[in-house]
N, C-alpha and C positions, 0 to 999 in steps of 0.2 A: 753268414747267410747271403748276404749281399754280391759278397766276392764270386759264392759257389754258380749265383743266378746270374752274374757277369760273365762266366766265364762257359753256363748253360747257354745262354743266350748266342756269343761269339761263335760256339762252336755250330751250330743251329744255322745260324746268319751265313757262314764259310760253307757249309754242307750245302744248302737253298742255293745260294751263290756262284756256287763249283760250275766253273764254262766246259762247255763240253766241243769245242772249236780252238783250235791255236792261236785265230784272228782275235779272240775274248780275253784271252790270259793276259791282261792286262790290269793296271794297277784302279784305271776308269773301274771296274766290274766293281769293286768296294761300294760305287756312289749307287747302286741298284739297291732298291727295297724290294724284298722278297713278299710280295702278298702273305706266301701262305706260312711265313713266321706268327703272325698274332694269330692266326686262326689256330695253328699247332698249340702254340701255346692257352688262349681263350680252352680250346678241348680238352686237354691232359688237364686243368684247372677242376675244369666244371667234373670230369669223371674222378676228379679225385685219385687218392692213395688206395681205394679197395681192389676188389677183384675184375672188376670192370676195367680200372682205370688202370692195371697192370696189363690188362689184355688189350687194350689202346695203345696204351705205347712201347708194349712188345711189338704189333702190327704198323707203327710208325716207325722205331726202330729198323725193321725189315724192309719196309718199303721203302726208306731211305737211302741205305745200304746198298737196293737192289741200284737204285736209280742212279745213285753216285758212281756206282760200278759200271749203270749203262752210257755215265758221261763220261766218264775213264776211257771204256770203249769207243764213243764217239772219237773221242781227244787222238786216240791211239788211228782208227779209222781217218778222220778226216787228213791225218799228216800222211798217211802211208798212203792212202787210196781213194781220195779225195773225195768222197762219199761219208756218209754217215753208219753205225753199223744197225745193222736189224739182227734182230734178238731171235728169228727165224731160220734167214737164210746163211746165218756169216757165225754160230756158234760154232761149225768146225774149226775154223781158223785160229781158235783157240791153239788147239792143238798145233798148230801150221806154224805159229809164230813160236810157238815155242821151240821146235824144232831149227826154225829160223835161226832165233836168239842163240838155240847150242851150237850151232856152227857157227856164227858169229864172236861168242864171249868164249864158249867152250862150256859142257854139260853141267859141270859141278856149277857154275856161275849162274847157269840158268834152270836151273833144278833150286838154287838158294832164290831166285830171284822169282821163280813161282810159289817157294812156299812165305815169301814174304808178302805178298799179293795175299794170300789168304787167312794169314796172319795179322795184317792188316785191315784186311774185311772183318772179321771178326772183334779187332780192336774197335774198330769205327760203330760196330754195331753196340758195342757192351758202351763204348761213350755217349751213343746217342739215348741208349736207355738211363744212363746215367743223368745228362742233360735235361733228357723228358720230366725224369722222377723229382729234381729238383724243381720244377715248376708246378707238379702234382701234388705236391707237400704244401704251398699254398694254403690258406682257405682262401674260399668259396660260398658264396650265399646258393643253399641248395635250391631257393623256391623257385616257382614259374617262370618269376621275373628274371633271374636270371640267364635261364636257356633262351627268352626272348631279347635279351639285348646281345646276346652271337649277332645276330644279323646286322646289325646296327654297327656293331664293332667291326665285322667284317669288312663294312661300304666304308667306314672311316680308314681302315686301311688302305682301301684301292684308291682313295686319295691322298694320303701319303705314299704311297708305291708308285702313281703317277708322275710325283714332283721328284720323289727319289731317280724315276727312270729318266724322267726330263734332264734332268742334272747331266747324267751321264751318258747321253744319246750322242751328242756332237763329238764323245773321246772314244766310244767303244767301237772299231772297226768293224766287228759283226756284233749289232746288237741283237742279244736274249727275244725271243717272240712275247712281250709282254714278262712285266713285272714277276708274274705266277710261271718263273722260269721252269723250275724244279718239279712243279705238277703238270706243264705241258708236257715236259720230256717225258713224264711216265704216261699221261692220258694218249701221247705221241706214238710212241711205243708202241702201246696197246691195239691202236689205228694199224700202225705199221703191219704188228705181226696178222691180223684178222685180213687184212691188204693180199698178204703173200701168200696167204694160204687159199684166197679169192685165185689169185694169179697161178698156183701150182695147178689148181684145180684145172685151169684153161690150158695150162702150158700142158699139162700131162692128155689133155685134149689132140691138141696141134701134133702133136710126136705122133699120134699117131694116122695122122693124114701126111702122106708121104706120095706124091706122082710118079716118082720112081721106082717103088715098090715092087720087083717080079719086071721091070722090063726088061727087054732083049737091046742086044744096040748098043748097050752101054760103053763108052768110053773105046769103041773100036775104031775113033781114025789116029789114036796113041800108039803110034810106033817103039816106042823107047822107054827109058825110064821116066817117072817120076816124081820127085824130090820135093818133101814141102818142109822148108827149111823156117822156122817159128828162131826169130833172131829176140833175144829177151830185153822187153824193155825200151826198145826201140819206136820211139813217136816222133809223132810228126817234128819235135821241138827242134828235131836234127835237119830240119828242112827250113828252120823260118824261126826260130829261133836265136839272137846270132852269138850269144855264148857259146852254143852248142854248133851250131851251123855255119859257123866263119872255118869252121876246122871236118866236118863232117860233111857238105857241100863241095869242099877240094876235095874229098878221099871218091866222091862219088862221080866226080868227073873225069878225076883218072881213070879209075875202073872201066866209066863208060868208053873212054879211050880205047884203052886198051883192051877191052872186049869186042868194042867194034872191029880193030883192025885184027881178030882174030876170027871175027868171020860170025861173034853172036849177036843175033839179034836181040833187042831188049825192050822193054814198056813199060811204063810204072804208072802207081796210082796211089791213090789214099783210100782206107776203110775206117770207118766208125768201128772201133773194137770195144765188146760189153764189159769191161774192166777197168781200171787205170792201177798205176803203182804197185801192182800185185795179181795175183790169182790167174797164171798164165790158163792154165790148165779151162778155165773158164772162156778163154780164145781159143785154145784147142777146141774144146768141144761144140763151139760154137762155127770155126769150118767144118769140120766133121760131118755135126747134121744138120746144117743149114736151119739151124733154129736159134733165136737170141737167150745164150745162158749165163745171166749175169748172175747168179749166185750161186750155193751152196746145193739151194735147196733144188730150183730147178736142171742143177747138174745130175743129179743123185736120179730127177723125174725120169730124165732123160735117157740114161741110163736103164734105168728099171723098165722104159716103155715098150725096148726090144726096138724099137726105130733103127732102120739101116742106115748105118753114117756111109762116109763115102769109102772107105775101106772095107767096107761089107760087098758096097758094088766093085769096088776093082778087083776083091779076090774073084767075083763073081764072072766078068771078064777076064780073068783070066790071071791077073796079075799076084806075083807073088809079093803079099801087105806084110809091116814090119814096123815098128817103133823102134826108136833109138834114142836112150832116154839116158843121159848122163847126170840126172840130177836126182833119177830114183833111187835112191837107197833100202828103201825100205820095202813092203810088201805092195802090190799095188792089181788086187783082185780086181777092178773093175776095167781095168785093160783089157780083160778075157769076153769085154761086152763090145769095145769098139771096133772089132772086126781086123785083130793084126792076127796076121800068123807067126809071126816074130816077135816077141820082146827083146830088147837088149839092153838091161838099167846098167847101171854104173859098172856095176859087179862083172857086168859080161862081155866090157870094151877092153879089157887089157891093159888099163892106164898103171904102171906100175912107179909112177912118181909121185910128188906131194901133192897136197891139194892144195888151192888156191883158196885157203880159208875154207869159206860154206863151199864153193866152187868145186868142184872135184874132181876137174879137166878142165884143158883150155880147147876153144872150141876146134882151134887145127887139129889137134891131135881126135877129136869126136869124128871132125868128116873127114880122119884116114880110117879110122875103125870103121864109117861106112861102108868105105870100099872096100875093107880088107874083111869085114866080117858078113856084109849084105853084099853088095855089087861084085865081087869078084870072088864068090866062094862056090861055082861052078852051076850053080842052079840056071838052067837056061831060062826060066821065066824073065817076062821085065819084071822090075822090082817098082812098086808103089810103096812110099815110106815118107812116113811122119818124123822130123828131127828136133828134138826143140835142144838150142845153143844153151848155154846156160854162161858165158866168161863175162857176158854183159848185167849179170843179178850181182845186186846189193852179197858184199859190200865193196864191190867193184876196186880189192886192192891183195897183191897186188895186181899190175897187168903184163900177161903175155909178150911174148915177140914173136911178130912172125920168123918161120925157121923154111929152110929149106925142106922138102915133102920127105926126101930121103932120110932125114937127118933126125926123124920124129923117134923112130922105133918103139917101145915102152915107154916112152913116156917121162924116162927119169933125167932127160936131158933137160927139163924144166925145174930140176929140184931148186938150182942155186936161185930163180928167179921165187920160185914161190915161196920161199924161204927171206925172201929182200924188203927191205925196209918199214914203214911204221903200219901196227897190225890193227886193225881198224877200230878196237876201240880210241885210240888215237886220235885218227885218222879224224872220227866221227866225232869228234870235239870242236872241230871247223866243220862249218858248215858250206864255207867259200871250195873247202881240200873233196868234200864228197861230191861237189861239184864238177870238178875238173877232172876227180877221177873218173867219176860214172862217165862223162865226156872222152876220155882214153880209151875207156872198155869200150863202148861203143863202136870206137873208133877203129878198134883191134877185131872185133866182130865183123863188119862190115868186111874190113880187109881180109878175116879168114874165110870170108863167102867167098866174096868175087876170086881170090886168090885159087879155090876151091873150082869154083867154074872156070876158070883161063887152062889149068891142068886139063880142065876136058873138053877144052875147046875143039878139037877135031873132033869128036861126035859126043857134040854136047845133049846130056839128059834134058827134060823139060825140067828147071828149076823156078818154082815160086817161094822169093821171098818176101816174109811177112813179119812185119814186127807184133809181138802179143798183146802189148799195151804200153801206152806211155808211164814213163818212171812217174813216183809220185809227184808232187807238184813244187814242192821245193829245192828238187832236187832237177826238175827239166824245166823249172820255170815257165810252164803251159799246164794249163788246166783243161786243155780239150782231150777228146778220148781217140781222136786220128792217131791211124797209124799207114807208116808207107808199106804198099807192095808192091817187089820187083818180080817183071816176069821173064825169064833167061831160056834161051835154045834156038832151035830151030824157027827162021822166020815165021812159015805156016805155023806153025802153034801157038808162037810168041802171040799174032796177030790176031787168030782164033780171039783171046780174051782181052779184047782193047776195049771192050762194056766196061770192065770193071779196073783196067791198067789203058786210058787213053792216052796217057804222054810215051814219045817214043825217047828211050834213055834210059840212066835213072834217077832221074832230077824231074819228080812229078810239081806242073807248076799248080798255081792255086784254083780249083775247078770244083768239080762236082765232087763229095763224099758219099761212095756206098757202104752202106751197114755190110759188114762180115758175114752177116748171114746169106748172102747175095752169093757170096763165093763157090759155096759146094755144087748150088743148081747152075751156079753157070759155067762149073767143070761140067758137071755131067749131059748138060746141056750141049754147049760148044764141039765136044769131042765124041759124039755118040751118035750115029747115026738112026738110033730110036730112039730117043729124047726128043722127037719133037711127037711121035704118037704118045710119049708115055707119060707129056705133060698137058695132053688135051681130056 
């Protein structure tokens, strides 16, 4: 009996306990007293083995489970995207990372690896009811007196959970909000999701107050094309970081070089992007319609508001709008809302080589398919077009070379490279090797841009490049959510947007940070000759 209540208790103790931060997972978190251990235990007591007391610790079981699963999540969240997860806005990503995972390990791996995740949930749950029901078997004194010494017991915990946390406060690098770890995260929760559903309400407000709505003017002093090229992953850490930036700092000086004495002018800047470590698609939509979409939920609002992004207004002027999306593979219905006239996912670039793991093109070879499938496939419109790179996404191995532009054709001239050396579950066993790779990819992005623009440099498009967010944080060594934009072409245009790209170059130095959402109003602003009635 002793051993079964030993080993109820332990597991109790370990569940209450479980960090939901990577800075916690530490061997310190042992020295924390979990408040609400004697209270679980004090209530499954007093309700006993009957029907009551099986319907207690059914509902504890559960809500244990839930919660353990929402630290999971956290655990998973805080490493990738440096945020915590909400149970509101970030359940898709469920899905996302799974999908993730099968291009990373390969589907059977990750098809076994979700259903062990629920296998597991369900194991955890049949133990905690296990755990509960040995402490339920107890007796119990049924009378008065004892439902009134709960409280009593209670207050004598919180002073032992004091001295338990005191113990461990000086070793834990992110200490637990209070002893009563495990019932803040769920009362947290709770806060959280009632929060965002406060916030969608306002957000789905704002969408639809829009100044540009129905003006004339728009975007008519844009001569040319223009290109908004979304480089993955890309933050500021390549700027000031010096892991990252002893090596990515010389690629951009060259460039600048070499662009200038090709006659491009250039300016760069930094934006506050709503993401980090993940969830490009949430900086996409956040240039688009100049409104801040840090999650799920408010992407989906935004979406469904009918709000014209800015590819609503450029077909409207005129321009022929286009995506070019190398990393869709799959179905992707809400595109038919942002105002392209063109899709073009994976399937429709012509890449007939291997894939670079998740990766499914390197990005030279994405902006020849732009020219050869958008810009040069006879339509006399200018073209307005969204690209998001994809050679710089996790799991960044292996990496490209750049090739001569001739020498691209299908694609298959990449086989022997993407095919070479250790495949990243490997890889991903150092944490020093994910480092210096994702710092290569980078590296090789950058250079298929500017590489990209020097080709066009006798009549260079308006190109804005914009990184979608910084990698996650162990992996860029920066916690902040800047990200650089460079603006290339034409000096009058270049200059046009020095508001939000003040450094001339593109080596942005350390200065003012504007939110993303600033970007769309001050395209449509800058280059429109009715944008200034059509924002009074």
């Amino acid at each position: 009996m002793m051993l079964r209540l030993a080993a109820a208790t332990a597991l109790l103790f370990l569940v209450l306990i479980q960090p939901n931060h990577p800075a916690a997972m530490t061997w310190a978190a042992l020295l924390l007293f979990p408040l609400e251990l004697p209270v679980i235990l004090l209530a499954v007591m007093a309700a006993g083995d009957g029907a009551a007391g099986r319907l207690l610790r059914g509902g504890l079981a559960a809500a244990l489970t839930v919660i353990a699963a929402l630290k999971l999540a956290d655990y998973v969240s805080f490493t990738a995207l440096t945020r915590g997860f909400n149970p509101v806005a970030d359940i898709a990503l469920v899905d996302a990372f799974l999908r993730l995972l099968a291009g990373a390990v390969g589907p059977v791996l990750a098809g076994a690896a979700a259903v062990a995740a629920v296998l597991a949930a369900a194991l955890l749950a049949w133990a905690l009811w296990w755990a509960l029901a040995q402490w339920a078997r107890l007796s119990w004194p049924r009378g008065r007196g004892a439902w009134l010494a709960l409280p009593a017991l209670a207050l004598g915990a919180v002073a032992v959970g004091e001295i338990g946390q005191a113990m461990g406060r000086w070793s834990l690098p992110v200490q637990p909000p209070g002893a009563a770890f495990t019932a803040r995260v769920g009362v947290e929760r709770v806060g959280l999701a009632r929060r965002t559903l406060d916030e969608l309400r306002d957000f789905k407000a704002a969408a639809h107050r829009d100044p540009f709505a129905g003006a004339d003017g728009l975007l008519d002093r844009i001569d040319r094309d223009v290109l908004i090229l979304f480089v993955e992953s890309y933050g500021r850490a390549s700027l000031d970081t010096p892991f990252h930036a002893e090596i990515h700092r010389a690629t951009l000086a060259r460039y600048e070089a070499r662009l200038a004495a090709a006659g491009v002018a250039m300016r760069s800047g930094l934006l506050a992007a709503p993401t980090r470590g993940g969830q490009s698609w949430l900086s996409h939509a956040t240039v688009a319609n100049g409104l801040w979409v840090d999650n799920q939920a408010s992407y989906g609002a935004v979406l469904a508001s009918g709000r014209e992004t800015l590819f609503h207004h450029a077909a409207r002027a005129g321009f022929r709008t286009a995506a070019v999306m190398p990393q869709i593979t799959l179905d992707w219905p809400e595109a038919l809302r942002m105002g392209f006239e063109d899709i073009l996912p994976a399937a429709d670039l012509g890449y007939a080589g291997e894939p670079f793991n998740w990766v499914t093109m390197p990005d030279q070879f994405t902006l020849a398919a732009l020219d050869r499938l958008v810009r040069e496939d006879g339509d006399p419109r200018r073209d307005f077009v969204q690209v998001a790179l994809a050679s710089s996404h996790a799991p960044w191995v292996p990496i490209p070379e750049i090739l001569p532009w001739d020498d691209i054709g299908d694609g298959t001239v990449y086989n022997a490279v993407a095919t070479s050396g250790d495949p990243p579950e490997v890889v991903w066993r150092d944490r020093d090797r994910v480092r210096a790779q994702y710092r290569e990819a980078i590296d090789y992005a950058l250079s298929a841009v500017f590489e990209y623009a020097l080709l066009h440099s006798d009549a260079p498009p308006l190109i804005l490049v914009i990184g979608d967010h910084q990698a996650a944080e162990f992996v860029a060594l920066d916690d902040r959510p800047d990200v650089p934009i460079h603006v290339l072409g034409p000096t009058a245009l270049v200059d046009a947007l020095a508001p939000l790209a003040p450094d001339p170059g593109l080596l942005p130095r350390e200065g003012a940070v504007r939110p993303m959402t600033d970007l769309r109003d001050a395209i449509l602003t800058v280059y429109s000759s009715g944008a200034r009635a059509a924002r009074r």
